[in-house]
C-alpha positions as CSV (number, residue, x, y, z in Angstrom):
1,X,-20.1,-1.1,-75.7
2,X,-20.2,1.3,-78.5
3,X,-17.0,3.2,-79.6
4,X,-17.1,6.9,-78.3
5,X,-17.9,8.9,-81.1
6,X,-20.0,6.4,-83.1
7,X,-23.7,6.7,-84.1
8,X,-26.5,4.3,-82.8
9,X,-29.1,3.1,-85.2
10,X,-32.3,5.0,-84.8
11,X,-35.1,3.5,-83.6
12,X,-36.5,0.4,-86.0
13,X,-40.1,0.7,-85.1
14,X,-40.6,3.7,-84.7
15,X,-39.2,4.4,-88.1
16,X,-40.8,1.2,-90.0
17,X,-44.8,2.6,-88.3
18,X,-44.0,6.0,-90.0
19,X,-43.3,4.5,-93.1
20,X,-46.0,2.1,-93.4
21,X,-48.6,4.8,-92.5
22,X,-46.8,7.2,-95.6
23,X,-47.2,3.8,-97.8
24,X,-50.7,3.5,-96.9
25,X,-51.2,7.1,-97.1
26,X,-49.9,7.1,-100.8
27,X,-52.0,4.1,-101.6
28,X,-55.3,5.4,-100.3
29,X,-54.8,9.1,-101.2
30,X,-54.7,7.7,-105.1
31,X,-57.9,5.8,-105.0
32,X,-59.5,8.3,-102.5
33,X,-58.9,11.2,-104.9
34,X,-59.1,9.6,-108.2
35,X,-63.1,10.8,-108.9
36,X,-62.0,14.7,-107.9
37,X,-59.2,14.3,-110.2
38,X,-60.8,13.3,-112.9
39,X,-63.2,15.8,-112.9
40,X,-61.4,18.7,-112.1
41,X,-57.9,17.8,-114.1
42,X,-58.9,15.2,-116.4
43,X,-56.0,12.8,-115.1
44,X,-56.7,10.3,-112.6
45,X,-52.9,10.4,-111.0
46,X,-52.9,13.8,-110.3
47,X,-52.8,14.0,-106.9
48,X,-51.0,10.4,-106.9
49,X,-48.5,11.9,-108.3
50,X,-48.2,14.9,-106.3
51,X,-48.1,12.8,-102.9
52,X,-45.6,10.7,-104.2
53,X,-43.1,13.7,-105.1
54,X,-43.9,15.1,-101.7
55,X,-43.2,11.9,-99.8
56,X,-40.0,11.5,-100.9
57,X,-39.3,15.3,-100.4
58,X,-40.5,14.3,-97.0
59,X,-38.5,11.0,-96.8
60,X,-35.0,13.0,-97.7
61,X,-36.2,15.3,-94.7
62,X,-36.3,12.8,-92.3
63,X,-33.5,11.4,-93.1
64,X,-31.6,15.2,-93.0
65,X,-33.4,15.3,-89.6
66,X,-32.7,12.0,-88.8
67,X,-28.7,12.9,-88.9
68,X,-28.9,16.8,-87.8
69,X,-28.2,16.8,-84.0
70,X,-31.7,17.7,-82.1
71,X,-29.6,19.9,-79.3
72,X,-29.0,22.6,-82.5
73,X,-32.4,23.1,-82.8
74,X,-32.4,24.1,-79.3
75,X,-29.9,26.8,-80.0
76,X,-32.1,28.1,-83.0
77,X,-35.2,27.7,-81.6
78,X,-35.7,31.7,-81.3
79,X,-35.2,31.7,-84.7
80,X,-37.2,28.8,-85.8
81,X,-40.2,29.9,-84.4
82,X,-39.8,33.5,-85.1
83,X,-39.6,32.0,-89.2
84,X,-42.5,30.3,-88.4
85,X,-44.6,33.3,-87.3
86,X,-43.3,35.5,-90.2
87,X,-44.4,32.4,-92.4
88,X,-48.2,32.9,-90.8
89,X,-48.2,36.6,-91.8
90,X,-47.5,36.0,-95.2
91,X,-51.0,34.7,-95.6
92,X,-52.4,38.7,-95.1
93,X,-49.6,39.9,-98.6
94,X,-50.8,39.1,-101.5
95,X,-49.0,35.6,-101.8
96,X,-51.8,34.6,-99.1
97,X,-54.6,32.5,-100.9
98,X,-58.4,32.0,-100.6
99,X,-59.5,28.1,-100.8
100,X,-62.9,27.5,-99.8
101,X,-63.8,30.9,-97.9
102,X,-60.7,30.6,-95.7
103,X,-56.9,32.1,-96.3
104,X,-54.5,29.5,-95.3
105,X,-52.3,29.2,-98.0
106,X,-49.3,31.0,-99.4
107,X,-48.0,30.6,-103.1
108,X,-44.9,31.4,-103.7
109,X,-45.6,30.4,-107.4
110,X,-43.0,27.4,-107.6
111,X,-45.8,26.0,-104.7
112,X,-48.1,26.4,-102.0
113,X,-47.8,25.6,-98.4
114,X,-49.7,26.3,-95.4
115,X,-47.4,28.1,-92.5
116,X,-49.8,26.5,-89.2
117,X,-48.0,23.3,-89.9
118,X,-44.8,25.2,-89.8
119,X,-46.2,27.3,-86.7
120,X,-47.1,23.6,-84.9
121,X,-43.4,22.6,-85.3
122,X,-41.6,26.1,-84.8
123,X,-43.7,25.6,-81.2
124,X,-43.1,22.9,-80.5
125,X,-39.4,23.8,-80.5
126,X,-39.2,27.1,-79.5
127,X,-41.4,26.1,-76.2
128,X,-39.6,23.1,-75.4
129,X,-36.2,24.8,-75.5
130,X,-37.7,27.6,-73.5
131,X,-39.1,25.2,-70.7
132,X,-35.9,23.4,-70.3
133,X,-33.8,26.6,-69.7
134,X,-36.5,27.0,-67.1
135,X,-36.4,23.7,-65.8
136,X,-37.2,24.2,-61.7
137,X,-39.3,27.6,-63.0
138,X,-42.6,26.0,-64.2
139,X,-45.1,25.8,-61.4
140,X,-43.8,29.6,-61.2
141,X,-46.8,31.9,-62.5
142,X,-45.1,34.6,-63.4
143,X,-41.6,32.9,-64.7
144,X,-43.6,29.4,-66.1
145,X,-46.9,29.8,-66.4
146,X,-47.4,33.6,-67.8
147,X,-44.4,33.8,-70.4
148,X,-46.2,29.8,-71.8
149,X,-49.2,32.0,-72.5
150,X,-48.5,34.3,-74.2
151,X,-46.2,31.3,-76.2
152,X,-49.7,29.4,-76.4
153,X,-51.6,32.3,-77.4
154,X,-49.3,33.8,-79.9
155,X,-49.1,30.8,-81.7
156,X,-52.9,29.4,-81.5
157,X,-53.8,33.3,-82.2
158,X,-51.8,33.0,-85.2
159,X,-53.2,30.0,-86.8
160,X,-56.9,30.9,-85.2
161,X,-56.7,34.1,-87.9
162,X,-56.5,31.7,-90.7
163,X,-59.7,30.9,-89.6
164,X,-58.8,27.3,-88.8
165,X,-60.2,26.5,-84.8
166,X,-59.5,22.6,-85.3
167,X,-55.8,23.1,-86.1
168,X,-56.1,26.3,-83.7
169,X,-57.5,23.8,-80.8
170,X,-54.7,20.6,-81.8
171,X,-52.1,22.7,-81.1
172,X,-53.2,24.7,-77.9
173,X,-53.7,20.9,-76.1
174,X,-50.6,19.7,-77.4
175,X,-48.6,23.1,-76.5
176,X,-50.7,22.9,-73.1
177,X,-49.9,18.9,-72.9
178,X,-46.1,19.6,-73.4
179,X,-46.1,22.3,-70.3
180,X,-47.9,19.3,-67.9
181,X,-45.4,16.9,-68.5
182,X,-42.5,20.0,-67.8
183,X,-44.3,20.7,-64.3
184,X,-46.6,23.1,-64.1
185,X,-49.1,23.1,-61.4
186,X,-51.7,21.2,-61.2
187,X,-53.7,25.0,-59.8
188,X,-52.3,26.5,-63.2
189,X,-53.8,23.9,-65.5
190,X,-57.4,23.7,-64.3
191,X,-57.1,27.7,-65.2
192,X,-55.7,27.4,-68.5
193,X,-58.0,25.0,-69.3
194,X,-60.8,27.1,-68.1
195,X,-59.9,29.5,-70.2
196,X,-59.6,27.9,-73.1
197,X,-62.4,26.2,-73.1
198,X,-63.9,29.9,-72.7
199,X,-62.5,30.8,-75.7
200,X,-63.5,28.1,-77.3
201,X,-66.9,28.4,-76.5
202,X,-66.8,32.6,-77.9
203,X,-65.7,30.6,-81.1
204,X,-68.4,28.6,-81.8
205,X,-71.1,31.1,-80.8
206,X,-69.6,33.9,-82.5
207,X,-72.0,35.8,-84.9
208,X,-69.4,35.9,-87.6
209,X,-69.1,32.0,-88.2
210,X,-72.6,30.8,-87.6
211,X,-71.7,27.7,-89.4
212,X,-69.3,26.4,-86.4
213,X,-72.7,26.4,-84.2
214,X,-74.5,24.5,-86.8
215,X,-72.0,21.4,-86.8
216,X,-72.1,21.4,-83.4
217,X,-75.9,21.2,-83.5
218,X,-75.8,18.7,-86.7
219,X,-73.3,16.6,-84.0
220,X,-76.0,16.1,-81.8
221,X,-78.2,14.2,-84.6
222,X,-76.3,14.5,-87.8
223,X,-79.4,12.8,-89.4
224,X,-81.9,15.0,-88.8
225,X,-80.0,17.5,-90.9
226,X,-78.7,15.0,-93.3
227,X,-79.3,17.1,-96.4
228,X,-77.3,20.3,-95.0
229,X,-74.9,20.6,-91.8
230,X,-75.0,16.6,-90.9
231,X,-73.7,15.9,-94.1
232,X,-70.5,15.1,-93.8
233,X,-71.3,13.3,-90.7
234,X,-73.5,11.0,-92.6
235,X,-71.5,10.2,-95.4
236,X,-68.9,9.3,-93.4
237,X,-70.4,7.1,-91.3
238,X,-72.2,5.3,-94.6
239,X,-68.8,4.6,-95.4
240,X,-67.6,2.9,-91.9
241,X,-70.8,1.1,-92.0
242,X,-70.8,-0.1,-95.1
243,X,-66.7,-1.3,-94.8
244,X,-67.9,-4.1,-92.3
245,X,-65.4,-6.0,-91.3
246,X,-63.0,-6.7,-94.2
247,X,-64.1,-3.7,-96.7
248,X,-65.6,-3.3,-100.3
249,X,-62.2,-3.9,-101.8
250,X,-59.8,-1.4,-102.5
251,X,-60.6,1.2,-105.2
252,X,-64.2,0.7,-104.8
253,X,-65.9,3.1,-102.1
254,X,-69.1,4.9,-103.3
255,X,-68.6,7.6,-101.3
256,X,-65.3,8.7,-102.1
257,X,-67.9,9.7,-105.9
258,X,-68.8,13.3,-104.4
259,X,-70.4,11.8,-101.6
260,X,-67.6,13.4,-99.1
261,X,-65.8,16.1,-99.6
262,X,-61.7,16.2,-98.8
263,X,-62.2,12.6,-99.0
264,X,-58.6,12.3,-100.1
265,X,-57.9,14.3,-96.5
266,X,-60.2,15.5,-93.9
267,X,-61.8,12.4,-94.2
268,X,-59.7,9.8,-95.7
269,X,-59.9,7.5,-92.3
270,X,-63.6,6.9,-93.7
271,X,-62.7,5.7,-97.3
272,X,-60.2,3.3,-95.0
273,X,-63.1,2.1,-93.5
274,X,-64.6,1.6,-96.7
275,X,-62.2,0.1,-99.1
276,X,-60.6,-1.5,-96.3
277,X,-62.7,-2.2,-93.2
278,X,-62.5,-2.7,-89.9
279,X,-59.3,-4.6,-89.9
280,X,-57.7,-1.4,-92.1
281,X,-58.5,1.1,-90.0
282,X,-57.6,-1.1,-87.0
283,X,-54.2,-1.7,-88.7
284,X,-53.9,2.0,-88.9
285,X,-54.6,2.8,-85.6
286,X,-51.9,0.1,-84.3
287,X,-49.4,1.4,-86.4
288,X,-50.4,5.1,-84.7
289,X,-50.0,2.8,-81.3
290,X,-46.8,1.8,-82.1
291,X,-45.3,5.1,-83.5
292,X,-46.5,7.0,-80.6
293,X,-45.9,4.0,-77.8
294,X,-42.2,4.2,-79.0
295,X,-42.3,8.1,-79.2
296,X,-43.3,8.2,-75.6
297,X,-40.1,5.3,-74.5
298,X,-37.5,8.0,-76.1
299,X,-39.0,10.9,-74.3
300,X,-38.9,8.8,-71.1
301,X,-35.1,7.3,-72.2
302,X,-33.6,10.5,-72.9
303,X,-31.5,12.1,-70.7
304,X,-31.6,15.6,-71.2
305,X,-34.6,18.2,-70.8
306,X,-34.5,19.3,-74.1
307,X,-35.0,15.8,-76.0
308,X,-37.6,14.6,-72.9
309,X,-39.7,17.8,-74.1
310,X,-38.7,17.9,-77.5
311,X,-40.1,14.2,-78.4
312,X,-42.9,14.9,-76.1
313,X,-44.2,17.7,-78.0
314,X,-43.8,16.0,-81.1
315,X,-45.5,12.5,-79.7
316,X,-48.3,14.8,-78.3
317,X,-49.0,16.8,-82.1
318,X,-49.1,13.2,-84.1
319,X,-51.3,11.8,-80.6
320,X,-54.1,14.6,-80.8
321,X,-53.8,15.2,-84.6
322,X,-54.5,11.6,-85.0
323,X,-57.6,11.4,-82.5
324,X,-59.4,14.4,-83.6
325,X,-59.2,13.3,-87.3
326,X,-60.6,9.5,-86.2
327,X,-62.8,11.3,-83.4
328,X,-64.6,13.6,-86.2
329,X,-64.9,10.9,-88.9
330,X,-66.5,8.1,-86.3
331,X,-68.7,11.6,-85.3
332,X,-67.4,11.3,-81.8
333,X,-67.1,15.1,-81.6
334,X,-68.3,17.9,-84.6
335,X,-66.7,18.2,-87.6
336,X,-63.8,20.5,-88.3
337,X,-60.9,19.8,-90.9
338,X,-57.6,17.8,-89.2
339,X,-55.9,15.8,-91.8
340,X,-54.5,12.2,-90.7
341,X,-50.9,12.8,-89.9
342,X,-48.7,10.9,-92.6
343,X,-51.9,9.8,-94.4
344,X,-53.7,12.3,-95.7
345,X,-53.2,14.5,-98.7
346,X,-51.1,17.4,-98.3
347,X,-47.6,18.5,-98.8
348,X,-46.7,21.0,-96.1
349,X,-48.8,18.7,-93.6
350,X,-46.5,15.6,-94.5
351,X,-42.7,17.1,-94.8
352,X,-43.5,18.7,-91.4
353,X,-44.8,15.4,-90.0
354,X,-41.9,13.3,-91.5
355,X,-39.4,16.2,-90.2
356,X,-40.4,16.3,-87.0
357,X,-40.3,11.8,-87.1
358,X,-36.8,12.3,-88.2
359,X,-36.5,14.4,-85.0
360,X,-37.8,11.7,-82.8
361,X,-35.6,9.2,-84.7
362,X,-32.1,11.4,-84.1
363,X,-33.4,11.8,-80.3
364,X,-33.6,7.9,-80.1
365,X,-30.1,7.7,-80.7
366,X,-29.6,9.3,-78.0
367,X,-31.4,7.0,-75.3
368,X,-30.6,3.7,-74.0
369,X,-33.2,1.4,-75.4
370,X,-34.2,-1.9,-77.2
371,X,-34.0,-0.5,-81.0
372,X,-35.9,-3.5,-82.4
């Protein structure tokens, strides 16, 4: 038996699957995005180079994370997420940024980040502290299920004004998934689901972004608009298909050449394909397997509310992240941008991702388990 007062090691797998998929993020990000950055910076490591620093900004996070007891984020969760929300506003001062006809990003001239990654998190947190105060008050409508709205919808509504409905839909299941698993009733959830899906629907068919009807139209038969809205769709599947099973090799997709857009992102599961095959995105999806199959035996090991919610929130964030991104590149739904979590390009996207793994990794310390 462990002395009192001693640490336990983390949990191995979980810890070595998030590191392989960063690995494998680093490696495909460089060949994914060396055309784009030759062209636009004249220097093929550009955004090598950039992932790299940010992974092991990201990699000294987790291990802060890793270390910093998970029950004090509980006791600053008011103040996480209330950060997080002030972090979404600044997008509307004039440190916001227009990319690509949408205002996601802040530059706060040493860097750039995008606050719905830090809204996903501060959630996350801030719901899972608020449902374990709460914890026989859930299937209550008025002391569960109304103050979880207006969590849910203050949070989605933040990220939904950045004009981002895929990140705006990932986090409204996952914030929605977190509140199942604390009890709410089964009445509660058909309703809330009802009403997103409503919302959803006023989305797409709103006047003001014509273009989200047209990719759902292009999803139906991407090829019959090949040229215009089923673009992406096609590209992408051109570059599963042409993968087979073991790949082109790595470094040499075609389609990575201007082909797709945010190859080195939205759609770097389809330069996988590619370069890799079908064994390398089947390797990547069993190393999601395992990450998330271990995220789900410390939520289910843990013995207080808190860490049970906690890890499930975070489990359920990498869990529809990861199937959205894979679901939109196979064209199993329409397109919207969700980066690969741990894989893809980005810098906010990954510290968050490998902060909120350190999170899972203190929480398994906590639970009685086979660490191996």
């Amino acid at each position: 038996m462990a002395k009192k007062g001693k640490k336990k090691a983390c949990d191995f797998t979980l810890l070595l699957s998030a590191l392989l998929l960063v690995f494998i993020g680093i490696i495909m990000v460089f060949s994914a995005s060396w055309p784009e950055a030759m062209k636009s910076f004249d220097d093929g490591y550009f955004f090598l180079r950039k992932q790299v620093m940010v992974a092991g900004i990201g990699f000294l996070a987790m291990l802060f994370f890793m270390n910093f007891d998970y029950k004090l984020l509980g006791r600053m969760s008011s103040l996480i997420y209330i950060l997080s929300l002030l972090s979404g506003l600044l997008i509307f001062s004039p440190l916001g940024m227009d990319r690509k006809g949408a205002r996601r990003w802040v530059d706060i001239k040493i860097t750039t980040f995008q606050p719905s990654d830090l809204i996903k998190l501060g959630a996350i947190i801030f719901m899972a502290a608020f449902l374990a105060n709460r914890k026989n008050k859930a299937d209550s409508f008025l002391r569960g299920t109304l103050p979880v709205l207006a969590i849910i919808g203050l949070s989605c509504g933040m990220i939904y004004l950045q004009k981002d409905l895929g990140t705006t839909v990932a986090l409204a299941a996952t914030l929605i998934s977190l509140f199942f698993i604390a009890g709410m009733k089964i009445s509660h959830l058909f309703a809330m689901v009802s009403m997103a899906a409503l919302g959803l629907a006023k989305a797409i068919t709103s006047e003001d972004y014509k273009y989200r009807m047209r990719r759902l139209t292009a999803f139906r038969d991407p090829f019959a608009d090949k040229l215009d809205a089923g673009w992406q769709t096609v590209q992408s599947l051109y570059a599963l298909g042409s993968g087979g099973l073991f790949g082109l090799g790595l470094g040499k997709s075609r389609q990575k050449f201007f082909y797709i857009s945010e190859s080195y992102n939205d759609f770097i599961f389809a330069i996988i394909g590619e370069e890799l095959g079908f064994l390398g995105t089947s390797t990547v999806i069993l190393l999601f397997v395992a990450l998330i199959w271990r995220g789900i035996r410390i939520a289910l090991g843990v013995e207080d509310l808190f860490g049970c919610l906690l890890a499930t929130g975070i489990v359920a964030m990498i869990t529809i992240q990861s199937l959205i991104h894979i679901a939109v590149v196979t064209s199993s739904i329409p397109t919207t941008g969700i980066p690969l979590p741990l894989v893809s390009y980005g810098g906010t996207s990954l510290i968050i991702y490998m902060s909120a793994i350190g999170i899972l990794l203190n929480i398994s310390r906590h639970v009685k388990l086979n660490r191996s």
